[in-house]
C-alpha positions as a Python dict, from the first residue, in 0.01 Angstrom:
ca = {
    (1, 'X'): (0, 0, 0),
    (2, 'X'): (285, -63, 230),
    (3, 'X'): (426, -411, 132),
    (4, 'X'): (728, -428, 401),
    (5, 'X'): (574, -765, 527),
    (6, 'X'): (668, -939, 170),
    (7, 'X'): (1070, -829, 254),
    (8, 'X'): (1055, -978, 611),
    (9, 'X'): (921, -1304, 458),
    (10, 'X'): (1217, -1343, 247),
    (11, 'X'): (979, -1252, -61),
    (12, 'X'): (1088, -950, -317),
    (13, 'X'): (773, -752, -460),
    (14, 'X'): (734, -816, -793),
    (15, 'X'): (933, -1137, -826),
    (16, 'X'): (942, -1395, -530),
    (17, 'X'): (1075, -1669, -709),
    (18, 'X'): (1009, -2025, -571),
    (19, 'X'): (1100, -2289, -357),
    (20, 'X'): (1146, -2647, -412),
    (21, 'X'): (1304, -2705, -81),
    (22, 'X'): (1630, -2781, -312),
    (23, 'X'): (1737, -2485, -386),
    (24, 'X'): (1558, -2189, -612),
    (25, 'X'): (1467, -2324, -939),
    (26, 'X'): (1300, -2128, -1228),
    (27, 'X'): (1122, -2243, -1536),
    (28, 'X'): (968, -2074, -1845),
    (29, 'X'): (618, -2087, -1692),
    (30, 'X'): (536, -1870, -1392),
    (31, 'X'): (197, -1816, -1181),
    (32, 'X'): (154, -1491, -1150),
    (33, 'X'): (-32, -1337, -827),
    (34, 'X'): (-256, -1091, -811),
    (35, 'X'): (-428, -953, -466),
    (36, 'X'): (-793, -974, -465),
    (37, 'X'): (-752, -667, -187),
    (38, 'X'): (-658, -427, -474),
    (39, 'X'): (-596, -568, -790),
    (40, 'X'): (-216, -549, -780),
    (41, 'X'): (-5, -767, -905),
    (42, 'X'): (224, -899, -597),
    (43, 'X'): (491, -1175, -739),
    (44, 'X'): (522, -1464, -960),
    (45, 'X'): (643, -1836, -934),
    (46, 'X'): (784, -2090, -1170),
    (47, 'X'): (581, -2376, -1235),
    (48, 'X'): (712, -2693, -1169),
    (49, 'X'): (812, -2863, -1489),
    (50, 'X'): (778, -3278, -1473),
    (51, 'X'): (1179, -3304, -1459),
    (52, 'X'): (1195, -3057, -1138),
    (53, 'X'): (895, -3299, -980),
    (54, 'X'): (1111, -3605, -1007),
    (55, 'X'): (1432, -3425, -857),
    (56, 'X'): (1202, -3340, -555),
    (57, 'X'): (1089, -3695, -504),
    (58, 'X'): (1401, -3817, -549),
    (59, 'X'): (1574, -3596, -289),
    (60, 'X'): (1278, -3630, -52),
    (61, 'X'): (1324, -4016, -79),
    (62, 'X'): (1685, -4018, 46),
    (63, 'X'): (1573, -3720, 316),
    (64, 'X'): (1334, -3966, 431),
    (65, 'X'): (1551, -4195, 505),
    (66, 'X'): (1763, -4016, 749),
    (67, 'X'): (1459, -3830, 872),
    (68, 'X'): (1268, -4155, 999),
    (69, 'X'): (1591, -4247, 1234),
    (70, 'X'): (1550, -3910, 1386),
    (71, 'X'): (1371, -3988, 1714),
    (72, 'X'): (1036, -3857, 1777),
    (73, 'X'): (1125, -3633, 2020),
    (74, 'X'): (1370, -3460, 1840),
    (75, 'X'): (1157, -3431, 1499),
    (76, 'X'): (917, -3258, 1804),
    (77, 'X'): (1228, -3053, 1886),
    (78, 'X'): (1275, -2931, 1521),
    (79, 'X'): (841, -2856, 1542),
    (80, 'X'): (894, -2645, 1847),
    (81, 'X'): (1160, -2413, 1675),
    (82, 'X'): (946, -2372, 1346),
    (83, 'X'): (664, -2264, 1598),
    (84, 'X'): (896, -2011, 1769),
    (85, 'X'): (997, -1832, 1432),
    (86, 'X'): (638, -1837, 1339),
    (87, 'X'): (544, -1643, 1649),
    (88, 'X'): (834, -1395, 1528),
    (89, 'X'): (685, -1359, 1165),
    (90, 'X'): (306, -1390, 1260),
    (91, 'X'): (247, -1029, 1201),
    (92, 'X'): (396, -1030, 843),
    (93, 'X'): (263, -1398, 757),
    (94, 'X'): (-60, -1302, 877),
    (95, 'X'): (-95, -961, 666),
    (96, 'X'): (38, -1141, 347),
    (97, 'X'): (-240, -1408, 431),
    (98, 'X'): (-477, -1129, 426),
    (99, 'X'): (-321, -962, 122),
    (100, 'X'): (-289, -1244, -94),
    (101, 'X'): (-641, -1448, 12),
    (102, 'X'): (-799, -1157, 110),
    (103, 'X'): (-969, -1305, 442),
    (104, 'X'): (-990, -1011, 746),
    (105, 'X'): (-650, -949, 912),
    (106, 'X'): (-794, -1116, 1209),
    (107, 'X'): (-836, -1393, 1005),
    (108, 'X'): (-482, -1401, 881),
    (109, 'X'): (-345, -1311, 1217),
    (110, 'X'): (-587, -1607, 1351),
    (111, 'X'): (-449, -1873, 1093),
    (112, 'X'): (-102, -1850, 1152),
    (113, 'X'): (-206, -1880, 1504),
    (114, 'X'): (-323, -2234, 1436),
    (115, 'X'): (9, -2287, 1251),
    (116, 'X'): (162, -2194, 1622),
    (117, 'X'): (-98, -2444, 1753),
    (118, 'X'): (-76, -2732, 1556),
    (119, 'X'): (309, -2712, 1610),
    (120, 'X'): (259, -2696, 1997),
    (121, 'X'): (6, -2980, 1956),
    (122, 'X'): (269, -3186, 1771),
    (123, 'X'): (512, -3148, 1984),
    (124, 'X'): (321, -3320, 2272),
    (125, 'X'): (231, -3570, 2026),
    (126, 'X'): (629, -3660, 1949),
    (127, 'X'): (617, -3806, 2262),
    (128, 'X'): (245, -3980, 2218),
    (129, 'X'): (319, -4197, 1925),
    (130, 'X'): (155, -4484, 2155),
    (131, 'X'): (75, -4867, 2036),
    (132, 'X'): (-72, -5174, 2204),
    (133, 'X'): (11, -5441, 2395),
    (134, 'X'): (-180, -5792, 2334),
    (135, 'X'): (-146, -6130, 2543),
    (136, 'X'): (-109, -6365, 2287),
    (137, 'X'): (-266, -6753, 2333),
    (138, 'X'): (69, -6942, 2316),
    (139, 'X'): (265, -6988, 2595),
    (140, 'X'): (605, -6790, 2641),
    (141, 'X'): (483, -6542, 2323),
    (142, 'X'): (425, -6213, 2348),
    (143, 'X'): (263, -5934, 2101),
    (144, 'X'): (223, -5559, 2045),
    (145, 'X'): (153, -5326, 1744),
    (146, 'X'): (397, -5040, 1663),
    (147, 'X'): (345, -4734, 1399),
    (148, 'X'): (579, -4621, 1152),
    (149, 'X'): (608, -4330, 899),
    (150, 'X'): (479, -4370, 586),
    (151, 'X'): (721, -4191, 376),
    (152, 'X'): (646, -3939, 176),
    (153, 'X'): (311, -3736, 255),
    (154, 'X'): (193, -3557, -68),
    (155, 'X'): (-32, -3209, 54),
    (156, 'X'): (-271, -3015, -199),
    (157, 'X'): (-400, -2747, -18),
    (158, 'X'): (-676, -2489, -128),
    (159, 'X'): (-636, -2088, -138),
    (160, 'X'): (-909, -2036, 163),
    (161, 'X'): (-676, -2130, 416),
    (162, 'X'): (-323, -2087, 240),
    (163, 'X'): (-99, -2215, 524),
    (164, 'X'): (-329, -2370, 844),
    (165, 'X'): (-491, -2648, 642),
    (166, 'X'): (-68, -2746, 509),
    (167, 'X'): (92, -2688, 864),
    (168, 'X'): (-197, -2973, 997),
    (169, 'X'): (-106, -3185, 784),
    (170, 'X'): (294, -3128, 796),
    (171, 'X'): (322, -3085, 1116),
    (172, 'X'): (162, -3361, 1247),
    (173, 'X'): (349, -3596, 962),
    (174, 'X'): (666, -3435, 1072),
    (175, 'X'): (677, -3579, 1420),
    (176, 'X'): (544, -3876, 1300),
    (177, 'X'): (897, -3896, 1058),
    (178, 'X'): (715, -3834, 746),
    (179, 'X'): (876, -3605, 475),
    (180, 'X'): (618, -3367, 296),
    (181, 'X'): (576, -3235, -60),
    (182, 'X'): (331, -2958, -75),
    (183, 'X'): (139, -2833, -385),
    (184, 'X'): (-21, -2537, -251),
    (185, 'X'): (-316, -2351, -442),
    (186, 'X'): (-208, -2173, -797),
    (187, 'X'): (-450, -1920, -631),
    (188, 'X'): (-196, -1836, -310),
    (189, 'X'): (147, -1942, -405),
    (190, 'X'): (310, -1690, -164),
    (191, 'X'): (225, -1757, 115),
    (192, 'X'): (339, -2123, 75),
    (193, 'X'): (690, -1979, -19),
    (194, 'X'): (653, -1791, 258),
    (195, 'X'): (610, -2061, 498),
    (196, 'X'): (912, -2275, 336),
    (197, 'X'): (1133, -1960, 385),
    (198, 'X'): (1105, -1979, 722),
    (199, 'X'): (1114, -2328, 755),
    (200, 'X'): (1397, -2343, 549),
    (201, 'X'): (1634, -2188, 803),
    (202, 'X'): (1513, -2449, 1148),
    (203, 'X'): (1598, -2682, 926),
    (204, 'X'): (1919, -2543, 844),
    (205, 'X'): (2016, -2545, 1177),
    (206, 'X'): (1899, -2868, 1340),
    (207, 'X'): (2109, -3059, 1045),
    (208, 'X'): (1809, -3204, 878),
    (209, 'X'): (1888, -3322, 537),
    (210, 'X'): (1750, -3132, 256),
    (211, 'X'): (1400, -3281, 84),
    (212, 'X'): (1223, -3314, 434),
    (213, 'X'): (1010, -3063, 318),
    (214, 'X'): (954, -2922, -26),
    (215, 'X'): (713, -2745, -266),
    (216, 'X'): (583, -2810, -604),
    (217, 'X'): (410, -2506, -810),
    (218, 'X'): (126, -2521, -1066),
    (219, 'X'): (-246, -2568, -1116),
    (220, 'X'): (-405, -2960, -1127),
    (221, 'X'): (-131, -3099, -1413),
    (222, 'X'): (102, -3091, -1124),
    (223, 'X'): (-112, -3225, -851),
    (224, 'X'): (-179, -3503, -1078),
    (225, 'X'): (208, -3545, -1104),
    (226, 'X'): (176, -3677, -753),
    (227, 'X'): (-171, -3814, -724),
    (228, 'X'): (-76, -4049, -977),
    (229, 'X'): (298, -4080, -837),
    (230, 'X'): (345, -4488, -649),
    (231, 'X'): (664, -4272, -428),
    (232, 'X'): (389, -4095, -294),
    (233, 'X'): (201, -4358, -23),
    (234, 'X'): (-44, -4071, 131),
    (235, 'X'): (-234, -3762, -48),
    (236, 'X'): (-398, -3511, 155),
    (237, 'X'): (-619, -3326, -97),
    (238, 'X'): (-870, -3031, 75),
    (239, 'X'): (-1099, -2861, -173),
    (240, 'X'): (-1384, -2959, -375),
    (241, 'X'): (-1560, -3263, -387),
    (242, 'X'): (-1519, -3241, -713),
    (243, 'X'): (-1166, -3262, -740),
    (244, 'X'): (-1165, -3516, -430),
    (245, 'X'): (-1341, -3706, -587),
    (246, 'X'): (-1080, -3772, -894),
    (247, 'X'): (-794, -3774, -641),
    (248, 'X'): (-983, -4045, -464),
    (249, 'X'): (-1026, -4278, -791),
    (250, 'X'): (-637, -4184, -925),
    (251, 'X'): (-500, -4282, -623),
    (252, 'X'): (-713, -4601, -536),
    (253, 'X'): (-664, -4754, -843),
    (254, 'X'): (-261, -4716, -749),
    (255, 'X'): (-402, -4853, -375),
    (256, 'X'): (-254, -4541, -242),
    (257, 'X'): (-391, -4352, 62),
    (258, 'X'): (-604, -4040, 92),
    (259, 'X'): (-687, -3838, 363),
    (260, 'X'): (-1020, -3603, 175),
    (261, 'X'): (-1123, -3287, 346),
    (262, 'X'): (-1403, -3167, 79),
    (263, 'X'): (-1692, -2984, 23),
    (264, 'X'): (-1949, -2825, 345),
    (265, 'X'): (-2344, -2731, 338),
    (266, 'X'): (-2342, -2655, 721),
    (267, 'X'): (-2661, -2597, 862),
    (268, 'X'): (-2715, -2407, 1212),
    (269, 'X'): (-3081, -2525, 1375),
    (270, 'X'): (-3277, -2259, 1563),
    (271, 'X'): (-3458, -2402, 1806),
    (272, 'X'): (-3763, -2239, 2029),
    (273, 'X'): (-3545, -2189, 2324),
    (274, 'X'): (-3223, -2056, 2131),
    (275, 'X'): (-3051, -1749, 2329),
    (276, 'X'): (-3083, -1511, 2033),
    (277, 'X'): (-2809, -1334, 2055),
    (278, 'X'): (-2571, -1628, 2045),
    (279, 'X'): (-2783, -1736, 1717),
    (280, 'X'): (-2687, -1380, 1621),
    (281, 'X'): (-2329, -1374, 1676),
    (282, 'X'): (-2278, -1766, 1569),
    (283, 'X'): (-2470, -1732, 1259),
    (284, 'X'): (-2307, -1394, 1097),
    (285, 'X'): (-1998, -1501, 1138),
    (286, 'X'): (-2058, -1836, 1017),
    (287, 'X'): (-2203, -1654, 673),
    (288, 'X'): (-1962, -1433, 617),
    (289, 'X'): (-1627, -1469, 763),
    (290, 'X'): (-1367, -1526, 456),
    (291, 'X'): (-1617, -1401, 244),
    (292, 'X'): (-1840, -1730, 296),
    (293, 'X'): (-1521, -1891, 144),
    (294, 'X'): (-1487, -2154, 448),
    (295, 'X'): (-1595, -2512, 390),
    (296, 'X'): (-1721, -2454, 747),
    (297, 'X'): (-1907, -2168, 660),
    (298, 'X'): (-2305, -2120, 784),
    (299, 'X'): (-2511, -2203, 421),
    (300, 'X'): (-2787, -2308, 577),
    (301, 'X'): (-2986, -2115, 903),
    (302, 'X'): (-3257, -2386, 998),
    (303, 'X'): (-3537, -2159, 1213),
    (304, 'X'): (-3825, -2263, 1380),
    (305, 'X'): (-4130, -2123, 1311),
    (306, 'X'): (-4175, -1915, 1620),
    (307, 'X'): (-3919, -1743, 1574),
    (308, 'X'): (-3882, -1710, 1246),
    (309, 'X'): (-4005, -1362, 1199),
    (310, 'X'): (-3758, -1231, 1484),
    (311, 'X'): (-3411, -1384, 1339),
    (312, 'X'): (-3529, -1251, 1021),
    (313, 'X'): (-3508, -915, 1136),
    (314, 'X'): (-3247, -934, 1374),
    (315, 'X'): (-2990, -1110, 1055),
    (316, 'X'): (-3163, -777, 817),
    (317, 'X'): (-3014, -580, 1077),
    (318, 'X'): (-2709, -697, 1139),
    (319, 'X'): (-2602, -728, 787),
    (320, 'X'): (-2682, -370, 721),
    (321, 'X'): (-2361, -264, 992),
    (322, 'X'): (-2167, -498, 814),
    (323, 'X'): (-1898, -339, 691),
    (324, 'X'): (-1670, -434, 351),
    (325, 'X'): (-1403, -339, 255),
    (326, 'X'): (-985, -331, 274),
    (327, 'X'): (-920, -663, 475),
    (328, 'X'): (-614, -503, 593),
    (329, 'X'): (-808, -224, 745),
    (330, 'X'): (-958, -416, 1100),
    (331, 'X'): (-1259, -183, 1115),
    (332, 'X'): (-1386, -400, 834),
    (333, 'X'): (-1571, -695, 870),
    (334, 'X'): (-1563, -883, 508),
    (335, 'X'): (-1329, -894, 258),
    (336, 'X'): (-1293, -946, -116),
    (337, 'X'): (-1384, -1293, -294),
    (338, 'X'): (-1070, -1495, -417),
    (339, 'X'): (-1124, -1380, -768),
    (340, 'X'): (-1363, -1287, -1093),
    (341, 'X'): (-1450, -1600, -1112),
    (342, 'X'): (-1566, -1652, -801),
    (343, 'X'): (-1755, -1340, -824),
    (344, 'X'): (-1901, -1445, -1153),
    (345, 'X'): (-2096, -1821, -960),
    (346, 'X'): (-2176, -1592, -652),
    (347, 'X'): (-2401, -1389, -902),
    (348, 'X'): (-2464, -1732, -1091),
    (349, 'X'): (-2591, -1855, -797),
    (350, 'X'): (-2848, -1587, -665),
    (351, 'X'): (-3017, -1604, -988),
    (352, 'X'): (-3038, -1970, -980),
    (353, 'X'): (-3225, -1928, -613),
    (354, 'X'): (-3491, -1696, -752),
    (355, 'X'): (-3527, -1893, -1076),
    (356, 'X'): (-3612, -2169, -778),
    (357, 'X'): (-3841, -1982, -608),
    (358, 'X'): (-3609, -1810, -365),
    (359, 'X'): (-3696, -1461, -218),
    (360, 'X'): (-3417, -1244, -142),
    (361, 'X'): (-3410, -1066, 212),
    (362, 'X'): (-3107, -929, 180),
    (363, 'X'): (-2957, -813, -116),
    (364, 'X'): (-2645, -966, -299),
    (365, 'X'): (-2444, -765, -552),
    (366, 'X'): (-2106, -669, -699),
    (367, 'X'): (-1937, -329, -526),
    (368, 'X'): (-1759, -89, -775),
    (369, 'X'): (-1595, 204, -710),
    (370, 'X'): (-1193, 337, -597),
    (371, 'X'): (-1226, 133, -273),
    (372, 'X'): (-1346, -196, -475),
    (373, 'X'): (-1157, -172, -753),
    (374, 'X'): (-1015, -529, -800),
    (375, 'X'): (-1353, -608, -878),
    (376, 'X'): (-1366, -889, -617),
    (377, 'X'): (-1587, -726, -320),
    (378, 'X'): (-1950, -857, -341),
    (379, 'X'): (-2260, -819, -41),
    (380, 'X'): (-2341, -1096, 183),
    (381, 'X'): (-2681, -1207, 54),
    (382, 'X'): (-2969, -1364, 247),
    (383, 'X'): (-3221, -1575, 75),
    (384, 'X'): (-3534, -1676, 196),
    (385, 'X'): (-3562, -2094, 44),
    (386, 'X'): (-3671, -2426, 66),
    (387, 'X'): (-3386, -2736, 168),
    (388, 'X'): (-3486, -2930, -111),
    (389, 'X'): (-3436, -2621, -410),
    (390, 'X'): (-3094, -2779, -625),
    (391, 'X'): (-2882, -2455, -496),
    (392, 'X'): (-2929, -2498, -188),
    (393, 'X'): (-2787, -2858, -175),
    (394, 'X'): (-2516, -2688, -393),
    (395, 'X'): (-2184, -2587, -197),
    (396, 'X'): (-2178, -2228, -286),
    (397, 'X'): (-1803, -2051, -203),
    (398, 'X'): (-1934, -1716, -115),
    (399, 'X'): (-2130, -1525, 138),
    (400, 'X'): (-2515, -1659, 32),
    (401, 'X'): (-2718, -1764, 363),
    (402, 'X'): (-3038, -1942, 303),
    (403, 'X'): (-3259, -1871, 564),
    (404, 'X'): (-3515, -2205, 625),
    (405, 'X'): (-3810, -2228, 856),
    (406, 'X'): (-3932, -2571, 1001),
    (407, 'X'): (-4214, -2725, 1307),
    (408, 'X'): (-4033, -2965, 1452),
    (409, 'X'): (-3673, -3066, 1524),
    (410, 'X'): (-3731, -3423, 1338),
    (411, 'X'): (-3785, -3167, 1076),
    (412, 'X'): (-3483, -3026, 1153),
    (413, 'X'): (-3263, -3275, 1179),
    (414, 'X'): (-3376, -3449, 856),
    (415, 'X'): (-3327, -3117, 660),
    (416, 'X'): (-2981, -3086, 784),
    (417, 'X'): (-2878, -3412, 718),
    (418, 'X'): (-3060, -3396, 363),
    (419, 'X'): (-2778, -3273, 153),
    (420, 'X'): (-2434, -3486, 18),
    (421, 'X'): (-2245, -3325, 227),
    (422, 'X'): (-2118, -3362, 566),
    (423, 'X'): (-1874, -3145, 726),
    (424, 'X'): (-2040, -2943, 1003),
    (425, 'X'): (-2360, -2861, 1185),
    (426, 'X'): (-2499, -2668, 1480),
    (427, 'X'): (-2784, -2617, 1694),
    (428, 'X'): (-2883, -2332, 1901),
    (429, 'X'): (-3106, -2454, 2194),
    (430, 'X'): (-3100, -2429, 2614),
    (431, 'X'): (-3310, -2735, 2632),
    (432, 'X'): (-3074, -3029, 2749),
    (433, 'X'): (-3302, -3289, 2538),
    (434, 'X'): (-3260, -3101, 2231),
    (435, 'X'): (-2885, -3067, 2248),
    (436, 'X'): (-2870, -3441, 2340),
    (437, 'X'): (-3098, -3542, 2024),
    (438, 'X'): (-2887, -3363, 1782),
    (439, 'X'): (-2568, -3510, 1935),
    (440, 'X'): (-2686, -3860, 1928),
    (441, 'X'): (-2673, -4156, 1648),
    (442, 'X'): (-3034, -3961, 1523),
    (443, 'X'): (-2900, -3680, 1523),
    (444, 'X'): (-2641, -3469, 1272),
    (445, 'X'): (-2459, -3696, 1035),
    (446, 'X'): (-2139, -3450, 1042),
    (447, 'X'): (-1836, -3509, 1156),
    (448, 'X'): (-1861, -3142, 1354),
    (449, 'X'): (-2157, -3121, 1585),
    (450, 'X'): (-2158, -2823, 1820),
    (451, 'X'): (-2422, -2682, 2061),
    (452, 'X'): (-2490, -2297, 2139),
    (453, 'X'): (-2139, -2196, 1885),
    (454, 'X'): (-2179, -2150, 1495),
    (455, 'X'): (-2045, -2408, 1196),
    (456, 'X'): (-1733, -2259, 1165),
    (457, 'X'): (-1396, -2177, 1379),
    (458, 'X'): (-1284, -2521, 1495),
    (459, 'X'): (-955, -2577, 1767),
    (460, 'X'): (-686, -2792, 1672),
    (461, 'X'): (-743, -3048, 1935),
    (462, 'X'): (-1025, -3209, 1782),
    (463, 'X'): (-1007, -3378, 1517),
    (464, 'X'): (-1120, -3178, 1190),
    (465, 'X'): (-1322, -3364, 893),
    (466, 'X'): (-1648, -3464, 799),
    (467, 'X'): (-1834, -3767, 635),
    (468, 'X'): (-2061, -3844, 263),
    (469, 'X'): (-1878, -3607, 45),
    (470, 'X'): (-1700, -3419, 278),
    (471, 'X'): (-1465, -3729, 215),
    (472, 'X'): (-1416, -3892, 580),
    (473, 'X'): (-1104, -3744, 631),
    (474, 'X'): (-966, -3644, 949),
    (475, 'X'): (-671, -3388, 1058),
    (476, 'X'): (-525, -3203, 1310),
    (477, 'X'): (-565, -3306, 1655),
    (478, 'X'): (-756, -3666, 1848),
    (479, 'X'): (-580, -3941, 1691),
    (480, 'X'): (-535, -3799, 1380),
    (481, 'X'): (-179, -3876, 1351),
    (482, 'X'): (-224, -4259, 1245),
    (483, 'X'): (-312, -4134, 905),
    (484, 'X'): (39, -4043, 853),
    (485, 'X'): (195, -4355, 989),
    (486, 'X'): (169, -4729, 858),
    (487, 'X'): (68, -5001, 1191),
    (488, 'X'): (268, -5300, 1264),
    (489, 'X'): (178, -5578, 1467),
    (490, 'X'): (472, -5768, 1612),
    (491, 'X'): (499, -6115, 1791),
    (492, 'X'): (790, -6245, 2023),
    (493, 'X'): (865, -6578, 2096),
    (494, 'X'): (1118, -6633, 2381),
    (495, 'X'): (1059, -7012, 2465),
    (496, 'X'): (1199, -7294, 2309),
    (497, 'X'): (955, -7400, 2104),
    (498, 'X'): (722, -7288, 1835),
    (499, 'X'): (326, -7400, 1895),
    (500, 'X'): (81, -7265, 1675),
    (501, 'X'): (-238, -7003, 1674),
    (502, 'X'): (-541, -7182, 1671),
    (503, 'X'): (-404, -7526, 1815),
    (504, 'X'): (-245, -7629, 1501),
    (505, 'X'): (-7, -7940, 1523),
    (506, 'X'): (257, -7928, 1260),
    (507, 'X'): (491, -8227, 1376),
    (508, 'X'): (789, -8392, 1209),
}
């Protein structure tokens, strides 16, 4: 396979080396990376050692504090130019997206594009960082609140989205005069060198010190180097709920910050007047784009009776054209799994839903052959099931769609919101009442709601993040910024005396 795109991205086959953001460091432990497109073995990284952690705090400490006197518009400035030379590398970031994740090369092509959007959306922001003004109750006194950057913003990202989920985060704390130190997955540490190598050189030539932005390497023993880390005031952990939740506990009990994107079970509802060929196109998607490896991704199809029968068919149908393969190729649709292991609870997971009393509709299974021979390509699987089976409130990362029938859309609604999680939900409906229901405080408990479009493929502009053990953490766009900024509320006196709140006399 023609691996040109790893030379443009500053990456040598075989051996990319690392990035700290300091300068190239090496160590006698390396991750080695191996595509789940073919099998072959692409590059390796040094692992961060414990003394390389604290020279990257330490020199993002002192970068903060020339970062923070940068003024927001220019830290938007410095945004703006990393967006430009991402628009110049898309093509190669994209493929090695695809090549190292193994997501369709739309889908690679399609998350560096939110890179170039969340920069564009920060850049607007730079000149958005907005507080309030109060009227205080004494006389000649006047008070406002103000935000300020935290410091140092600690990112562990997960290998489904290898550079979107860090460029939300980073981008955004950026403008907002945060330094960043990024831990990206063990799973996809390319493409995070990747990123930094391109960063590296805006930053080289808008003067900003080194340490705004850096990288440590290495599986959960290095997250927890800054989870547990007092230098570090925010984490921003996306994965699974089981590691949020011991990110959430490590850092409490320091009373750090986290911002938690977690686990999905996203349910689509079918309603009696759905357009059927948007529940078509919203719902396949939804299953099996990434390889069902999205937290967004459709894991739940909620149908109503009446039409149960026909979106049976139709989904049978459509999954049969589905076709699997290469990602790089674009004639195909789906992708490989991450790795084995994956591939090893997909199966672990269809046999638990027939041990429950699932029926299969469309069958799962491993692919072998020349074409499939990293072992990684599976079949998107439909399962007939009930909400309440223990699988089914399982998060799943692979392409498994239960397919649910209910009566009514209290049903409906109460099935959806029946599981711990809470990321995003959908229903598929032309009846203005229905869409209103689902939207309203009875309605979905997710923090993504969406009418007559699938579970997955959200725009920067909202802001991302769901609730129960999804974690409550929001990103990218709304107000997510104050996340990544500390509030201060200030009070000016300019009389010449000093009453008190409350009409306190203190005289002497």
């Amino acid at each position: 396979m023609n691996l040109d795109f790893l030379k443009e991205l500053g990456l040598q086959e075989k051996n990319a080396g690392t990035s700290t953001g300091l300068e190239s460091v090496d160590s006698d432990q390396y991750i080695e990376s191996y595509s789940p497109v073919d099998g072959q073995f692409i590059g390796s990284v040094s692992v961060t050692t414990r003394e390389q952690y604290d020279m990257v705090i330490d020199k993002a400490q002192r970068a903060f504090k020339s970062f923070r006197k940068f003024t927001a518009p220019q830290r938007g400035e410095i945004v703006r130019q990393y967006g430009e030379a991402l628009r110049k590398h898309k093509d190669a970031l994209g493929k090695l997206v695809s090549y190292e994740m193994g997501k369709s090369l739309q889908e690679g092509y399609g998350e560096v594009q939110e890179m170039i959007d969340i920069c564009d959306f920060a850049v607007g922001l730079s000149r958005q960082l907005y507080g309030l003004t109060m009227h205080s109750e004494r006389p000649n006194h006047r008070m406002y609140e103000q935000w300020h950057p935290l410091g140092i913003v600690g990112i562990i990202s997960a290998f489904n989205f290898p550079v979107a989920v860090w460029s939300w985060n980073s981008m955004i704390a950026f403008v907002c005069g945060d330094v960043c130190v990024w831990k990206p997955s063990e799973k996809t540490p390319l493409c995070s060198v990747a990123c930094q190598n391109i960063f590296h050189n805006v930053l080289k030539a808008n003067g900003v010190p080194e340490g705004v932005n850096c990288i440590i390497n290495g599986d959960y023993k290095v997250g927890e180097y800054m989870t547990t880390d007092g230098r570090v005031p925010l984490i921003s952990a996306t994965g699974s709920t089981r590691m949020g939740k011991i990110v959430a506990q490590t850092v409490g009990a320091r009373l750090g910050k986290t911002l938690l994107e977690l686990g999905g079970n996203n349910a689509i509802i079918v309603t009696e007047t759905a357009d059927l060929n948007v529940v078509l196109g919203g719902a396949v998607f939804g299953a099996v784009g990434t390889c069902g490896q999205r937290c967004t991704t459709t894991r739940r199809l909620l149908v109503h009776r009446s039409l149960y029968q026909k979106v049976k068919d139709n989904l049978a149908n459509a999954y049969q054209q589905l076709r699997i393969g290469n990602p790089l190729d674009e004639n195909n649709h789906v992708g490989p799994l991450i790795d084995k292991d994956a591939v090893q609870l997909y199966q672990n997971s269809i046999e638990q839903a027939i041990e429950q009393g699932g029926s299969i509709l469309v069958e799962g299974g491993v692919l072998d052959g020349e074409k499939y021979q990293s072992g990684c390509y599976v079949k998107p699987c439909i399962i007939e099931a009930h909400n309440d089976m223990p699988i089914v409130q399982h998060e799943t990362f692979a392409p498994i769609l239960y397919l649910i029938p209910y009566s009514d859309l209290d049903e409906a609604i109460e099935m959806q919101n029946a599981v711990p999680q809470g990321l995003s939900s959908a229903i598929m409906t032309n009846n203005l009442r229905e869409a209103e229901l689902f939207l309203s405080v009875a309605g979905s408990d997710c923090g993504i709601a969406n009418v007559n479009i699938g579970t997955s493929g959200a725009e920067i502009g909202g802001a991302f993040g769901g609730e129960k053990e999804t974690g409550g953490g929001r990103e990218s766009g709304s107000d997510a910024w104050k996340a990544y900024m500390r509030r201060q509320t200030n009070t000016i006196n300019y009389g010449t005396d000093v009453p008190l709140a409350q009409g306190i006399k203190f005289d002497f």
